[in-house]
C-alpha positions in Angstrom: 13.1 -19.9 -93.5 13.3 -16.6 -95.5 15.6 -16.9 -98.5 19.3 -15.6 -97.6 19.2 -16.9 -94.3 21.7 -19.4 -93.4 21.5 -21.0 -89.4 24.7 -22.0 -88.3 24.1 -22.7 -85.1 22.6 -21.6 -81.8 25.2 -19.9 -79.8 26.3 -17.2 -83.2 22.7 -17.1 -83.7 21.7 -16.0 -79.8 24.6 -13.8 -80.0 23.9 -11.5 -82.9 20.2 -11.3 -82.4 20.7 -10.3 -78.8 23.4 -7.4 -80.6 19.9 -6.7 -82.7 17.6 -6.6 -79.5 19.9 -4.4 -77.3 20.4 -1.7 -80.0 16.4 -1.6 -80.7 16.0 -1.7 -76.7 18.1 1.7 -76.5 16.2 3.2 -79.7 12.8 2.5 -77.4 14.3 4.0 -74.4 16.2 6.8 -76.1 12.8 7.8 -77.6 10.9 7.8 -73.9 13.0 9.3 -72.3 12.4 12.4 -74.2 9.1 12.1 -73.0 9.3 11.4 -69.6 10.7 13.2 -66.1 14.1 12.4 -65.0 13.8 10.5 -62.3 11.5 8.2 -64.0 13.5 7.7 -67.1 16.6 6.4 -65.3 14.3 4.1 -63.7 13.1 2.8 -67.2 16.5 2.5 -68.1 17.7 0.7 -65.6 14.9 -1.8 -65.8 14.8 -2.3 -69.6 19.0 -1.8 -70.5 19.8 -4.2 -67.3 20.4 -7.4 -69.7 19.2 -10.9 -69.8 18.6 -13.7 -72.6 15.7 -11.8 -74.7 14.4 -14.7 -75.5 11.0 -13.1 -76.5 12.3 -10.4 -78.5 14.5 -12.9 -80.4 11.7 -15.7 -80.4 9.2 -12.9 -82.5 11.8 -11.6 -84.6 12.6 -15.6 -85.3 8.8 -16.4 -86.2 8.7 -13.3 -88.5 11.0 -14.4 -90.7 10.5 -17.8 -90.7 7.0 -16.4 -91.8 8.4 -14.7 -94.8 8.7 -11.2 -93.0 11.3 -8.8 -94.9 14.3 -7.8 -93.8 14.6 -5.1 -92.2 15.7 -3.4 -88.5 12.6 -2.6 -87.2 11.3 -6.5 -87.0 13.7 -5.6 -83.7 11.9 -2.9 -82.7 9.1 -5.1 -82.8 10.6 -7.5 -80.3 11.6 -4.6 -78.1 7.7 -4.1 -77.6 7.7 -7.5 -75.7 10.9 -7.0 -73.7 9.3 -3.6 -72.6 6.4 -5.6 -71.2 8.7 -8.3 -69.8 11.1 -5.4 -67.9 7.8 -3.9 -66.9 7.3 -6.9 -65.3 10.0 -8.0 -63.4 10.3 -4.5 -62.1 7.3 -4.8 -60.2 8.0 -8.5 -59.2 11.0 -7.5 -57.5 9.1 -5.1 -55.2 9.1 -5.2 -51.9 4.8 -5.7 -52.5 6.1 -8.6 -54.2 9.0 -10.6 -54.6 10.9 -8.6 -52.4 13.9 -8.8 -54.5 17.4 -7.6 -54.0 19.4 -8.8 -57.5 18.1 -9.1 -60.7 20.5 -10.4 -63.3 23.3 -9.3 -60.9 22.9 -6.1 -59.8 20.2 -4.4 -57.7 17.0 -4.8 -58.7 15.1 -1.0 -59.9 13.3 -0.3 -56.5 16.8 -0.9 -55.2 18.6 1.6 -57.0 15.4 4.4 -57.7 12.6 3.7 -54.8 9.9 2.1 -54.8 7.6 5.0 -56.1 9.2 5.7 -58.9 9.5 2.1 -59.8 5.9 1.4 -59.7 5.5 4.8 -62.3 8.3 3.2 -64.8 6.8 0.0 -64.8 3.1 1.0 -65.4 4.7 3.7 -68.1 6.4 0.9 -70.2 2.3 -0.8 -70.9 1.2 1.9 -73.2 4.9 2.6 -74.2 5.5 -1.1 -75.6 2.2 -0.8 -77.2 2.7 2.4 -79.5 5.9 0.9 -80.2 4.4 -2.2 -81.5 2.3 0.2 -83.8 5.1 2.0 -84.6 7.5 -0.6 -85.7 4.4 -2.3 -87.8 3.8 0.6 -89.9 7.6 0.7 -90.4 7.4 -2.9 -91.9 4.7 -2.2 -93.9 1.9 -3.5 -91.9 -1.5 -3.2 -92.7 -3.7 -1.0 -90.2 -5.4 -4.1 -89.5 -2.6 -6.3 -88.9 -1.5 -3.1 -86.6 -4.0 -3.3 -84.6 -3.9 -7.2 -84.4 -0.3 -7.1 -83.3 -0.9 -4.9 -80.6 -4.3 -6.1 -79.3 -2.1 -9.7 -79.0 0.7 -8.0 -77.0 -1.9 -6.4 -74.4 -4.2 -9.6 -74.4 -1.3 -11.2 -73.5 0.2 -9.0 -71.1 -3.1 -8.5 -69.1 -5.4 -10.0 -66.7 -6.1 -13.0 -68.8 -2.4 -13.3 -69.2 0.7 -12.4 -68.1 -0.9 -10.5 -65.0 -3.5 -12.6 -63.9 -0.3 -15.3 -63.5 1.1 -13.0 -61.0 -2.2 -12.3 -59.2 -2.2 -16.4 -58.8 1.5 -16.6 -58.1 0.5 -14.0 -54.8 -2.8 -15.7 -54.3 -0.7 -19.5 -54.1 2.0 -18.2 -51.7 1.3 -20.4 -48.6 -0.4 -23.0 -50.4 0.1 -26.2 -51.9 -1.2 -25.9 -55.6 -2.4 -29.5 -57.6 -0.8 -30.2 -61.1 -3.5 -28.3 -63.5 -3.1 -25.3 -60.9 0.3 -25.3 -61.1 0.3 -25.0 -65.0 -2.9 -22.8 -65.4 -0.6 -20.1 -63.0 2.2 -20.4 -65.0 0.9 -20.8 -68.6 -0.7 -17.0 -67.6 2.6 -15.8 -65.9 5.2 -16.8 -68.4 3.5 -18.8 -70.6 1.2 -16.0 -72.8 3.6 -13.3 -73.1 6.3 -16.7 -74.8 3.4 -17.3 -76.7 2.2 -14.2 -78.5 6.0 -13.6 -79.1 5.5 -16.1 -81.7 1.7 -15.3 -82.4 2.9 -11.6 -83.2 5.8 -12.0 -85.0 3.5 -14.6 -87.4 0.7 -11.8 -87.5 3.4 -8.7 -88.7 4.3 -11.2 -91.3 0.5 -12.0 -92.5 0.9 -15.6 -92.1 -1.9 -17.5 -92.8 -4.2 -19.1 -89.4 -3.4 -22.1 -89.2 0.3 -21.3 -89.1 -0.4 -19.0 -86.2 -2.1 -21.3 -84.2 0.6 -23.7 -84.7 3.3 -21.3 -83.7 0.9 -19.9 -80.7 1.4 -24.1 -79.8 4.9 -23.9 -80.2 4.9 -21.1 -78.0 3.4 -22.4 -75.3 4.7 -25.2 -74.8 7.9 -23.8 -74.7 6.3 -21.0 -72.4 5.8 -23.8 -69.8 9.2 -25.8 -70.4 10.7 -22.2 -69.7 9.0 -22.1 -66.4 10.0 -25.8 -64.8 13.3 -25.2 -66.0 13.3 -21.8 -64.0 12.1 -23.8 -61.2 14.5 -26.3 -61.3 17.8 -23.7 -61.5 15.9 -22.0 -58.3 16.2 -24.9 -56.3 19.9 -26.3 -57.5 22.0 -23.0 -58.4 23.6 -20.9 -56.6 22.7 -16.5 -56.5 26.2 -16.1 -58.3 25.3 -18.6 -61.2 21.2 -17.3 -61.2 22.5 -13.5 -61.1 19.3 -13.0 -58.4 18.9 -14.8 -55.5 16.6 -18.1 -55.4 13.0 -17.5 -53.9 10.6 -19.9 -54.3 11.3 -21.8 -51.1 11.6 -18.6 -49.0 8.5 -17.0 -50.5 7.0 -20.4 -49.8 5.6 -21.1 -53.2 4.3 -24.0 -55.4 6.9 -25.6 -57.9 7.5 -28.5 -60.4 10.0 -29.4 -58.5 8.1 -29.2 -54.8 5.1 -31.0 -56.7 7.2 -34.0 -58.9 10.6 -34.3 -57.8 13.6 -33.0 -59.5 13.8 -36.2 -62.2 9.8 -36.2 -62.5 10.3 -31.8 -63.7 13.3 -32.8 -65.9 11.0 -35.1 -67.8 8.5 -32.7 -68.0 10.4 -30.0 -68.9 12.0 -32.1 -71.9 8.1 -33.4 -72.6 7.2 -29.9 -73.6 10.1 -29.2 -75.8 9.0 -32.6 -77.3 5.4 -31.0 -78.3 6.5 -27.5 -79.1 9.1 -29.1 -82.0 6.0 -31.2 -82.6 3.8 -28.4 -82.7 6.5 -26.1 -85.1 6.9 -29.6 -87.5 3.1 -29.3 -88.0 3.1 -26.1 -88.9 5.0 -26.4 -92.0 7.4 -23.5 -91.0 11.0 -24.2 -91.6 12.6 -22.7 -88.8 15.5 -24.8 -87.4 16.5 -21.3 -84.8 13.1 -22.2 -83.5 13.7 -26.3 -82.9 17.1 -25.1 -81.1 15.7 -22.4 -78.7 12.4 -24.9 -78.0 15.6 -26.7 -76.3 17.8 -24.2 -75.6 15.1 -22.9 -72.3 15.9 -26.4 -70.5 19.2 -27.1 -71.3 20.3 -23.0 -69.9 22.2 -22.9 -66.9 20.3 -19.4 -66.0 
């Protein structure tokens, strides 16, 4: 861990970097909304300043500094690139196209509150948005031009087809279907799985870590990517819309699960077999980051 830095715990930790996250959130949003029309900036607002765990955001900023990144504000503004990607995202899951959802995080989802139209513009306006922000907050920390470029060629590599949206393409595609265990995970290490990953991968390359530390961390990441996901399908089938804060879908959109596939007990032992190989993964890498080893199990042991 950088020098200074003392970890006292999970819970103080989540807290104050979430404090970090928001503020560098409405710094992103303050600065596009200058930018954009009205009705389109509340939209982005609402999407990206709507809550949630920022687990991404927090899981970069964690890997930079465990890295030996320095300290200053803008690692968070860093992060905030990947929550812009994430909000982009679950904006256009919730559509009616979609998901067809109603709650997100307890309140109405964007396409809800602003129409569908406009939804669809916020959420394609946050891709290039999270990425100049990535270049932005790397020249703040001192990045290289190279490792500038890196960082943000990571982001949309991992927010693209080979990632983050060819999961959802396979999530619509497997609606109706029955999907076999390497399916299953292939969907899923795309859909949630990448963007978890280059959290890490990013945060490792701002900080000019060496490869083989990356690569480990990019392991870390996702394994914890597809821990994240079983766990998320386990809440959907045993928790309630007022504990989840959106209402469970997976067995009215008629989808493939862990849980549909193995059995609650048979996902609870998978779930808790990836945490096993991302701390594995983070031992190997010879990066002391303890924050890391407690949000590896922090994604299964959530109640949302």
């Amino acid at each position: 861990m950088t020098e200074g830095r003392t970890f006292n715990g999970l819970s103080p930790y989540l807290a104050e970097e979430r404090d970090q996250v928001e503020a560098a959130l409405a710094r992103a949003v303050g600065h596009l909304e200058e930018r954009l029309e009205p009705d389109v900036a509340e939209a982005v607002r609402h999407g990206v300043m709507g809550g949630g765990k920022r687990l991404r955001p927090i899981l970069c900023v964690s890997a930079y500094m465990a890295c030996g990144g320095v300290r200053r504000a803008e690692r968070y503004d860093l992060g905030a690139a990947l929550e812009m990607i994430h909000a982009y995202s679950l904006m256009h899951d919730d559509l009616p196209c979609m998901d067809d959802a109603e709650l997100r995080r307890g309140r109405s989802t964007t396409h809800r509150e602003h129409g569908e139209a406009v939804t669809i513009r916020a959420g394609a306006v946050l891709i290039p948005a999270a990425a100049l922000q990535a270049l932005r907050a790397c020249a703040a920390l001192g990045c290289t031009p190279q490792q500038a470029r890196a960082v943000a060629t990571e982001l949309m590599r991992a927010a693209g087809a080979g990632g983050m949206v060819g999961g959802q393409w396979l999530d619509l595609l497997g609606e109706g279907t029955t999907l076999g265990p390497d399916a299953l995970d292939d969907l899923h290490r795309r859909k949630t799985g990448a963007l978890l990953a280059s959290s890490l991968v990013m945060g490792a390359l701002a900080a000019g870590a060496e490869d083989g530390v990356r690569e480990a961390l990019g392991e870390y990441g996702r394994a914890v990517g597809l821990a994240f996901q079983i766990a998320d399908d386990i809440l959907d089938a045993t928790e309630s819309a007022e504990t989840l804060g959106k209402n469970p879908s997976d067995a009215a959109l008629d989808k493939s699960t862990y849980v549909a596939l193995y059995g609650l007990p048979e996902a609870q032992a998978r779930a808790s077999e990836q945490v096993r190989l991302a701390c594995e993964a983070l031992q190997g890498s010879g990066v002391d980051a303890p924050e890391l080893e407690a949000l590896a199990r922090y994604v299964v042991e959530r109640e949302k």
